[in-house]
PAZAPA-4460 file (N, C-alpha, C; in steps of 0.05 Angstrom, whole numbers, plus 32768, in hexadecimal, padded with zeros to 4 digits):
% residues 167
    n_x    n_y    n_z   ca_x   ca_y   ca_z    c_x    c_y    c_z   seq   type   mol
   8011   7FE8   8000   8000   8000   8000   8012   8019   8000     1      X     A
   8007   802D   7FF4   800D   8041   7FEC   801D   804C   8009     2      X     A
   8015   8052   8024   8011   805B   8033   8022   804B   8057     3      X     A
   802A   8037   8048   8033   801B   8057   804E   8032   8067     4      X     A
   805A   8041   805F   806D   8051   8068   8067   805F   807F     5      X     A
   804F   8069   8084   8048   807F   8099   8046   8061   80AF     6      X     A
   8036   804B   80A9   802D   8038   80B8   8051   8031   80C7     7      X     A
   8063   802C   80B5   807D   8026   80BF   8083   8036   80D2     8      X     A
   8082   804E   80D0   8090   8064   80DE   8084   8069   80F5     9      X     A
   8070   8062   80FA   805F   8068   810C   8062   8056   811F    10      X     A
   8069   8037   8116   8073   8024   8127   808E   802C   812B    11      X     A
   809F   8031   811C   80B4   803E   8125   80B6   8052   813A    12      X     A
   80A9   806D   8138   80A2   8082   8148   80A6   8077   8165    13      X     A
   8092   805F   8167   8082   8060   8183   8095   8051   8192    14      X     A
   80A1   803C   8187   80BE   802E   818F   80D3   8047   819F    15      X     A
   80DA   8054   818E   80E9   806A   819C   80DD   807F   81AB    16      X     A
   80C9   807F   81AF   80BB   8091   81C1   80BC   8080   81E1    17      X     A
   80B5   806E   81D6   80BC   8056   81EB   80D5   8057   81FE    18      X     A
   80E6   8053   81E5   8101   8050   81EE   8112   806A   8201    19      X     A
   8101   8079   81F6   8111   8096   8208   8101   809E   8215    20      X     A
   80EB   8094   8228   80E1   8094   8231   80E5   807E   824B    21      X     A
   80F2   8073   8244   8101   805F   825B   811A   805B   8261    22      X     A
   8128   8078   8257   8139   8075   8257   8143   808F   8275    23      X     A
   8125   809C   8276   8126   80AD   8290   8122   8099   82AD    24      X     A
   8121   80A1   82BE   8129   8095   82D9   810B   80AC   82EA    25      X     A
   8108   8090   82FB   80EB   80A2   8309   80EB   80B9   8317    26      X     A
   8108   80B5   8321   8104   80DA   832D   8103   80F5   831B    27      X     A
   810C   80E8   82FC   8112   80F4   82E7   80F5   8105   82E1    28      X     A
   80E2   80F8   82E6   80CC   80FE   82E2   80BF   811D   82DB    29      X     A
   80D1   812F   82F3   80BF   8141   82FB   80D2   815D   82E8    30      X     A
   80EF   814B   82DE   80FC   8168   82DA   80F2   8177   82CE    31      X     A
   80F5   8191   82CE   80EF   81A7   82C0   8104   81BB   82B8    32      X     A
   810A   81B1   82A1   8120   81C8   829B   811B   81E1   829E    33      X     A
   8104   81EB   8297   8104   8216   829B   80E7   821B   82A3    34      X     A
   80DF   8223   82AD   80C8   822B   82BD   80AA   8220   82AB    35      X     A
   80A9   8228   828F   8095   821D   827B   809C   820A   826C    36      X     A
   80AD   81FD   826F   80B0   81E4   8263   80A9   81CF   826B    37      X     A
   809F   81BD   8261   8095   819D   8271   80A2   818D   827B    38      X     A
   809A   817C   828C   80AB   816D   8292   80AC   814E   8289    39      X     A
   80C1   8140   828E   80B4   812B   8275   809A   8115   827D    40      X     A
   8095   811D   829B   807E   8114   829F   8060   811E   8295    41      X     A
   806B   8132   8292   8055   8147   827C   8053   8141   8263    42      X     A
   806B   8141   8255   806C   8136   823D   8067   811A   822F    43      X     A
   805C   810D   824E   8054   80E9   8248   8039   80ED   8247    44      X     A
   8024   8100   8255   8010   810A   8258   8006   8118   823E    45      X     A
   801E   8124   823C   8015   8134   8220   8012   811E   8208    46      X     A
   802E   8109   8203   8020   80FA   81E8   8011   80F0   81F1    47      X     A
   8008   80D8   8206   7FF1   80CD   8201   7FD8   80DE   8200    48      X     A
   7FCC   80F6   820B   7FB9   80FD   8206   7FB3   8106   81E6    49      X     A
   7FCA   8115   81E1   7FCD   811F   81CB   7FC4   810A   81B3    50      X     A
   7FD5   80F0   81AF   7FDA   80DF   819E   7FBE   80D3   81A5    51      X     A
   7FAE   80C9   81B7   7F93   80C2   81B4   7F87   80D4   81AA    52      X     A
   7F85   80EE   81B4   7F72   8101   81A6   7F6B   8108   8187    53      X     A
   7F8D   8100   817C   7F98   8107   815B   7F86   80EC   8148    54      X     A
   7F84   80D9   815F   7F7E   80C0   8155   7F67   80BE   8155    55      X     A
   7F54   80BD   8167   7F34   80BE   8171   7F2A   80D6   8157    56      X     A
   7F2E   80EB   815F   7F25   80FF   8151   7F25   8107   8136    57      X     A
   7F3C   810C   812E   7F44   810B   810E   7F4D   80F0   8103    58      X     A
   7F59   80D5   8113   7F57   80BD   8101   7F50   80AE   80FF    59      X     A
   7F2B   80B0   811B   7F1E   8096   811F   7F24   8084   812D    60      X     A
   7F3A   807C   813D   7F44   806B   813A   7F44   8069   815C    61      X     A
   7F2E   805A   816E   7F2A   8062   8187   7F2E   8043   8195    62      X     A
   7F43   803D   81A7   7F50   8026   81B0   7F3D   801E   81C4    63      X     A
   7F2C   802D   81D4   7F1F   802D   81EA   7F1F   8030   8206    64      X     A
   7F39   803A   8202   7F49   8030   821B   7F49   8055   8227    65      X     A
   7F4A   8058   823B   7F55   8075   8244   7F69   8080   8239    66      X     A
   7F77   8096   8230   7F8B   8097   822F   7FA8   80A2   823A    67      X     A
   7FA0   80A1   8255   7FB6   809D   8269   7FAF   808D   8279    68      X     A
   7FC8   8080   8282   7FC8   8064   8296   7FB8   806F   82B1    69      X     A
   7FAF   8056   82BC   7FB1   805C   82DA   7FB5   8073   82EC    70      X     A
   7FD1   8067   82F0   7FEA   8076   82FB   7FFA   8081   82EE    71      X     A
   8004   808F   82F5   8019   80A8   82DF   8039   809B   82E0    72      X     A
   8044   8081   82E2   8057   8083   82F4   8064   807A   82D9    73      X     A
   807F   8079   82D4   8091   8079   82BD   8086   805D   82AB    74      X     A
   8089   8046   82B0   8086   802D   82AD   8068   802C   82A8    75      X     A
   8058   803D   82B6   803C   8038   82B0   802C   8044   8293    76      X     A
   803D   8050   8294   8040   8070   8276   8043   8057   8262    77      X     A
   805A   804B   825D   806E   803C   824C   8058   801E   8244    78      X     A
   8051   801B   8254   8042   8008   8255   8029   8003   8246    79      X     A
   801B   8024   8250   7FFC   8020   8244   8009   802F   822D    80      X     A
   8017   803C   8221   8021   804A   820E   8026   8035   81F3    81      X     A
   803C   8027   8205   8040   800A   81ED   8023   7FF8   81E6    82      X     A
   8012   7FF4   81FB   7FF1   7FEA   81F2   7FEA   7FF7   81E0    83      X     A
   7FE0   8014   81E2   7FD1   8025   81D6   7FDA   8027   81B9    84      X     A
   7FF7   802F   81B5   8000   8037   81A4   8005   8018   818C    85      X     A
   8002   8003   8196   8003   7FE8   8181   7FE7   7FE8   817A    86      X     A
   7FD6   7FE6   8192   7FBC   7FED   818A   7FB3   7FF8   816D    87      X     A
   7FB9   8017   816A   7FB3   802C   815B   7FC2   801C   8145    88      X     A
   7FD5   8018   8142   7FF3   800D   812F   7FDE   7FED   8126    89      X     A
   7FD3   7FE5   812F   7FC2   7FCD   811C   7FA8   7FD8   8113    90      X     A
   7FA0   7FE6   8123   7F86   7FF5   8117   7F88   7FFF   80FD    91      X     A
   7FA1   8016   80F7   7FA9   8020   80E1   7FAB   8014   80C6    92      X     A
   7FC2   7FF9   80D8   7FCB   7FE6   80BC   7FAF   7FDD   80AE    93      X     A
   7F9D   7FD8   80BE   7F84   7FCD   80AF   7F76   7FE4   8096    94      X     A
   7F82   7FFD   809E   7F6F   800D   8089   7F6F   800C   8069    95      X     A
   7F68   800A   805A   7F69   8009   803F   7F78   802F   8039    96      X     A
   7F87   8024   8025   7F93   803F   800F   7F78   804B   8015    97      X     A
   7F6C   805B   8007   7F54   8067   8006   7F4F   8072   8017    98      X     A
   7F52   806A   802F   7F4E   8079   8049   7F5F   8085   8054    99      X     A
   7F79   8084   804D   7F92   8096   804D   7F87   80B7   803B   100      X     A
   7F80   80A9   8026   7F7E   80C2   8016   7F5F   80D4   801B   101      X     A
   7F4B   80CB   8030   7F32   80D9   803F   7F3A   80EC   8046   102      X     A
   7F2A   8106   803F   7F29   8123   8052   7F20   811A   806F   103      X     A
   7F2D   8127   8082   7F1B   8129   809D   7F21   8148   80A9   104      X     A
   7F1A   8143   80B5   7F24   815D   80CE   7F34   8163   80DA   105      X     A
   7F45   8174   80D8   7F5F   8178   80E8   7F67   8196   80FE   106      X     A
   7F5C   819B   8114   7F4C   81AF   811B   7F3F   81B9   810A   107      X     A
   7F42   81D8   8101   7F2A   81E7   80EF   7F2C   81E2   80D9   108      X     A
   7F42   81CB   80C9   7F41   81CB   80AF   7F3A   81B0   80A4   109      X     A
   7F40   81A3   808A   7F34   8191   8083   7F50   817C   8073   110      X     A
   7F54   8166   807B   7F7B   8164   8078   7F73   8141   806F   111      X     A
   7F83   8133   805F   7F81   811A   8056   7F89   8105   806D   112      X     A
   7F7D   80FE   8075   7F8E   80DB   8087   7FA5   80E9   8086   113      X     A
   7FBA   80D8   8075   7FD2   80D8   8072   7FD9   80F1   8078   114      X     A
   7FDA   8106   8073   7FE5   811A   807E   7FE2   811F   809A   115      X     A
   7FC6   811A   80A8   7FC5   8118   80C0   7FD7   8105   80CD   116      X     A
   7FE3   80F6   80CA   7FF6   80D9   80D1   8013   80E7   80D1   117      X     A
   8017   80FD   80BD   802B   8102   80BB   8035   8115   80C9   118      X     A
   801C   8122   80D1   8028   8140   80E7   802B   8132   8101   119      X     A
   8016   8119   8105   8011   8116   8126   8032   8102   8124   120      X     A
   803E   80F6   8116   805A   80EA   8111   806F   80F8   8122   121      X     A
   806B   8111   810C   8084   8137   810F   8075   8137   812A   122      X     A
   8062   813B   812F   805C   8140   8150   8067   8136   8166   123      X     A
   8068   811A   8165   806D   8108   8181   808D   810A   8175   124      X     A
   8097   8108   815D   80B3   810B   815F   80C0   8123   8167   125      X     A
   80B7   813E   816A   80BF   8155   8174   80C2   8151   818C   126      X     A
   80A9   8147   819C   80A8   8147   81BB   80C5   8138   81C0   127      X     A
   80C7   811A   81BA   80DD   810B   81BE   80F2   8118   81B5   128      X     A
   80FF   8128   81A8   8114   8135   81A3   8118   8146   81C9   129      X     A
   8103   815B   81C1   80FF   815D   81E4   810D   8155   81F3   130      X     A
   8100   813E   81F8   810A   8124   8212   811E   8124   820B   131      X     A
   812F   811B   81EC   8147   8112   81EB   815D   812C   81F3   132      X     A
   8155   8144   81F9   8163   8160   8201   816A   8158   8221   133      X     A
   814E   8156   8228   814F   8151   824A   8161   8140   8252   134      X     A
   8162   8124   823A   8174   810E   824E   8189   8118   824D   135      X     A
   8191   8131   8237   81B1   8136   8237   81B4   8152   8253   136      X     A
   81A0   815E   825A   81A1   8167   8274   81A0   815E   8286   137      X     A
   8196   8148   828E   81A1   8132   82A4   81AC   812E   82A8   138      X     A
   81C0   812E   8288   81DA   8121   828C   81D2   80F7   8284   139      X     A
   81CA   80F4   827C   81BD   80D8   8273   81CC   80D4   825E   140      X     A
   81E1   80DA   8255   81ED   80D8   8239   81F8   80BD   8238   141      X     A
   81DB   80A8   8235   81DC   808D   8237   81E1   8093   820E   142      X     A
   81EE   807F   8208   81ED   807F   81EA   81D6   8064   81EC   143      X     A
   81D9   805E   81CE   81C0   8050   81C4   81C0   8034   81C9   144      X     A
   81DA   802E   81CC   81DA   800A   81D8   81E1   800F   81F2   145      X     A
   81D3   801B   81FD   81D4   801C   8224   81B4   8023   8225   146      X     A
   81A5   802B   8211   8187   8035   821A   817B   8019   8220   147      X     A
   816A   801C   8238   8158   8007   823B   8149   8002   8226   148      X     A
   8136   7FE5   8224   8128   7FDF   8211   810C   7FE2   8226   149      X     A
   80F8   7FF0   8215   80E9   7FF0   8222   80D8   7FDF   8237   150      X     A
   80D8   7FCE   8225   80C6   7FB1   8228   80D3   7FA2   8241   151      X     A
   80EE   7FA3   824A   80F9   7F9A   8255   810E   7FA2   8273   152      X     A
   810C   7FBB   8268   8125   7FD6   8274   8145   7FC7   826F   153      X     A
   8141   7FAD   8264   8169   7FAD   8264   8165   7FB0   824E   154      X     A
   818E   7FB8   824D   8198   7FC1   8230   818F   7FB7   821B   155      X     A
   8193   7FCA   820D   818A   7FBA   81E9   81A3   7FC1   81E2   156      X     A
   81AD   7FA9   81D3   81C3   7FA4   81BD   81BD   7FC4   81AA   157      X     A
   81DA   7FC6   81A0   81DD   7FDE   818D   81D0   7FD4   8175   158      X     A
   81D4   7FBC   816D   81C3   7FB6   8148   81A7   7FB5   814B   159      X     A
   819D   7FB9   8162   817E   7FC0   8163   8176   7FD1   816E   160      X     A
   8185   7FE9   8171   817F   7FFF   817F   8175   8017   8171   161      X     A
   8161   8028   817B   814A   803A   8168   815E   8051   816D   162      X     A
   815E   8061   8160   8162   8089   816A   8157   808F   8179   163      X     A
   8163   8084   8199   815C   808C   81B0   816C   80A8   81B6   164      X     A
   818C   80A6   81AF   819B   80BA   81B7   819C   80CC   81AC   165      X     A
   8190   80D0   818F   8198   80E2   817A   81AA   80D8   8161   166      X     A
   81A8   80BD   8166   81BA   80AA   814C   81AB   80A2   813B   167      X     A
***
């Protein structure tokens, strides 16, 4: 399918959203680099609400599930995040071409599937750039075969390691 690329990336995306997302430490939670900036506990708050909302609203595509965990606590984020987000990631794969190329709604304007896929992509990857700033204010300057795997928290080998660090 025409479109099989955004579906890749998107499973890609969420892998490394993952990944640098576990690669903070629970007290890490709360930092705040400058007075209006988030913290990356904010910013776990922010995609999932966000990324359900992009999804429900402009791509249909409603898992059923809340879209924040429980509990707010690092592991709990990571967790319902990796559900949610395979969720959405099989829902998608099922759509036919044709429905990539549907008008819908995109706040006040009127934008194709696929292009909606493509901003909310640039979106959650901006935020994670973010995060990837913070870990280097921490001082976290874990490179990419020292990042935890999500799924697991131990190391992942370097030949399977995503652009957690900026590589």
């Amino acid at each position: 399918m025409l479109f099989d690329f955004l579906l890749d990336t998107y499973e890609t995306e969420r892998l490394k959203t993952l990944s640098v997302w576990s690669t903070f430490a629970d007290q890490d939670l709360e930092f705040r680099p400058a007075q209006r900036i988030r913290t990356p506990r904010e910013h776990m708050v922010h995609q999932c609400v966000s990324e359900d909302a992009w999804m429900k609203n402009m791509l249909g595509i409603d898992t059923g599930k809340p879209a924040l965990p429980q509990t707010e606590t690092r592991l709990d984020f990571i967790a319902h995040y990796a559900d949610l987000s395979q969720q959405r990631l099989s829902a998608l794969r099922e759509k036919p071409e044709e429905w990539w190329r549907e008008m819908t709604k995109f706040f006040e304007v009127q934008r194709a599937r696929s292009w909606i896929m493509l901003r909310r992509l640039t979106h959650s990857a901006h935020h994670r750039a973010q995060l990837v700033v913070y870990m280097r204010l921490l001082n976290h300057n874990r490179k990419c075969d020292r990042a935890p795997d999500y799924r697991t928290g131990k190391a992942i080998a370097a030949a399977s390691c995503s652009s957690v660090a900026g590589r």
